[in-house]
C-alpha positions in Angstrom: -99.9 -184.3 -86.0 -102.4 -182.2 -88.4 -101.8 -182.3 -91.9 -100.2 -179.2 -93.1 -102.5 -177.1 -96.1 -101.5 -174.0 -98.6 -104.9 -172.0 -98.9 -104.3 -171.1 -102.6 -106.4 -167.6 -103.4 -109.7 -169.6 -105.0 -110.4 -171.1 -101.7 -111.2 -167.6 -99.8 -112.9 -166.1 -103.0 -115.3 -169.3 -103.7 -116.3 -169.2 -99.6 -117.8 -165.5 -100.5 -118.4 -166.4 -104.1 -122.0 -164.7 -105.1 -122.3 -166.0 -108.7 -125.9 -167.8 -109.1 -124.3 -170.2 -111.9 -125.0 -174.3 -111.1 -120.7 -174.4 -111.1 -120.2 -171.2 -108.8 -122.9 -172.3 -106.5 -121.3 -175.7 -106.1 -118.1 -174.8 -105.5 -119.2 -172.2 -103.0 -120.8 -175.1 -101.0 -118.3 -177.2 -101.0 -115.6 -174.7 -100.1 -117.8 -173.3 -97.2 -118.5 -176.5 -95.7 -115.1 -177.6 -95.8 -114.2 -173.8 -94.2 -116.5 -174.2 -91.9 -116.6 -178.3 -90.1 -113.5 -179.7 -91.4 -110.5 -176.8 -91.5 -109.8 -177.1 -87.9 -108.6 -180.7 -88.7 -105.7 -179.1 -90.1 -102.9 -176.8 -89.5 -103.5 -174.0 -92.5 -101.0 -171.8 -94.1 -101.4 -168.9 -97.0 -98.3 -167.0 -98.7 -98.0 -163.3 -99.1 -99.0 -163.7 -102.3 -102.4 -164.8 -101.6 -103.0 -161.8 -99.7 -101.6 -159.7 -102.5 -103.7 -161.2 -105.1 -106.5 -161.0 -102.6 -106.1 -157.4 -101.9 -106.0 -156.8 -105.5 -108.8 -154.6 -107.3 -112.5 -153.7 -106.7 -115.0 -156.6 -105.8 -117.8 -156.3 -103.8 -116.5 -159.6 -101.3 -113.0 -158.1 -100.8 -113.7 -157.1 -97.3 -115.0 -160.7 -96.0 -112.5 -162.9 -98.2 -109.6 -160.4 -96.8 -111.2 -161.4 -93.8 -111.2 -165.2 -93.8 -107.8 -165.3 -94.0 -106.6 -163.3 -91.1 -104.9 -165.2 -88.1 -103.8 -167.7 -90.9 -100.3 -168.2 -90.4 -98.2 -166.9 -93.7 -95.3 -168.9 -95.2 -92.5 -166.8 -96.1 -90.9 -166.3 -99.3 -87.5 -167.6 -98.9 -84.7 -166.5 -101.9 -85.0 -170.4 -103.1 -88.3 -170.3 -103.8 -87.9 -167.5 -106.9 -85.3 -169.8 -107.9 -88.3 -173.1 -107.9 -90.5 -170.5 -109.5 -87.9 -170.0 -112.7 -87.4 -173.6 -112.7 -91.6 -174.0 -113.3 -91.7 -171.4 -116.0 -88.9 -172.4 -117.5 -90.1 -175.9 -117.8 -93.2 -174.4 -118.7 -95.4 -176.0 -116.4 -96.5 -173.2 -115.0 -97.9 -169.7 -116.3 -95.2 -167.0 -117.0 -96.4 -165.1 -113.8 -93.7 -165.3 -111.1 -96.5 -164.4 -108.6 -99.0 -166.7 -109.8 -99.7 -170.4 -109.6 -96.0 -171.2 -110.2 -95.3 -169.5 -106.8 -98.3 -171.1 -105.0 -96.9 -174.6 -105.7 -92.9 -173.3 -104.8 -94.3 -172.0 -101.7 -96.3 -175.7 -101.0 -93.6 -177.7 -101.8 -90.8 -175.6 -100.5 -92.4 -175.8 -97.2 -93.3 -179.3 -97.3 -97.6 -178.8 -97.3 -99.4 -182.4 -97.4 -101.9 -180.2 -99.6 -101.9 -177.5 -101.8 -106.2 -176.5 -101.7 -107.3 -174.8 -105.1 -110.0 -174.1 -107.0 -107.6 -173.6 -110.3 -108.0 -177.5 -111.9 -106.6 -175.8 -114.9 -102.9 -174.7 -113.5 -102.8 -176.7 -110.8 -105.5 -179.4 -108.9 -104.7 -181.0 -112.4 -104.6 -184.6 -112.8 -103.0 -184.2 -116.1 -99.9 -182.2 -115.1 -99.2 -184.3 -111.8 -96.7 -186.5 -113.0 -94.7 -183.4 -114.9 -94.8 -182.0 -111.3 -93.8 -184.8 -109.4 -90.3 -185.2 -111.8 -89.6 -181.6 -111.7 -89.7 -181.6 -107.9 -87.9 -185.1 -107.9 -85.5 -183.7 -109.8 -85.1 -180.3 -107.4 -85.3 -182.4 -104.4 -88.4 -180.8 -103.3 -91.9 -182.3 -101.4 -94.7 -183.1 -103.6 -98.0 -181.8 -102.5 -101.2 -183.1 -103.4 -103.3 -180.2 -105.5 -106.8 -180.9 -104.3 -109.9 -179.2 -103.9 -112.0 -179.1 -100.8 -114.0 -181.7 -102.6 -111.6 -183.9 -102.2 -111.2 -183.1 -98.6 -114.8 -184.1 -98.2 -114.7 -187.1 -100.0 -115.2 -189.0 -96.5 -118.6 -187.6 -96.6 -120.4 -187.7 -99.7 
């Protein structure tokens, strides 16, 4: 059985990233190799709200980052996971944006992903705030995903 991954919005955006910046360039790399020889070792899942936020705005990618994610199967937002998403703000480990990062990890753990894949080490892929997550979701009897980055997913390689 393929482990099951949450495509968090940085991953599609850093596969078409076109910043020239030593950070940009590396992350781009990694993400597209990953993307490209290693995704199909795993069953991948994005939320409607990574299509929002991708849909969002002007930027010259939109068009191929909209377009990486088609045919990926997306999760649906079920009433309990607004109810997660209070529980994260109100606890304030998360941003006070319902649609943001808070929801990314409700929708992960709600539906039991193996991995949540980010970019966002701040908010999320954050060793620092693991623990916090791990006792919130103890405590709401919810799956704890590992927040990784495709670095991580590589790790086997470098």
């Amino acid at each position: 059985m393929k482990s099951r991954v949450y495509i968090e919005s940085t991953i599609p955006s850093f596969y078409c990233e076109t910043r020239t910046d030593l950070e940009a360039v590396a992350r781009r790399n990694w993400t597209q190799h990953w993307w490209d020889f290693k995704r199909e070792s795993y069953d991948l899942f994005i939320s409607p709200a990574v299509l929002d936020e991708l849909s969002d705005g002007d930027y010259p990618t939109k068009r191929s980052v909209l377009s990486l994610v088609a045919g990926i199967a997306v999760l649906p937002i079920d009433d309990q996971i607004w109810e997660i998403v209070e529980t994260y703000i109100g606890h304030s480990l998360m941003p006070v944006d319902p649609t943001g990062d808070a929801l990314h990890l409700a929708m992960a753990s709600y539906h039991k992903c193996d991995f949540l894949l980010t970019w966002n080490c701040q908010h999320l892929a954050n060793a620092n705030k693991f623990q916090r997550i791990r006792i919130i979701n103890g405590m709401l009897g919810l799956h704890v995903p590992n927040l990784i980055t495709p670095l991580e997913l590589l790790s086997e390689e470098l």
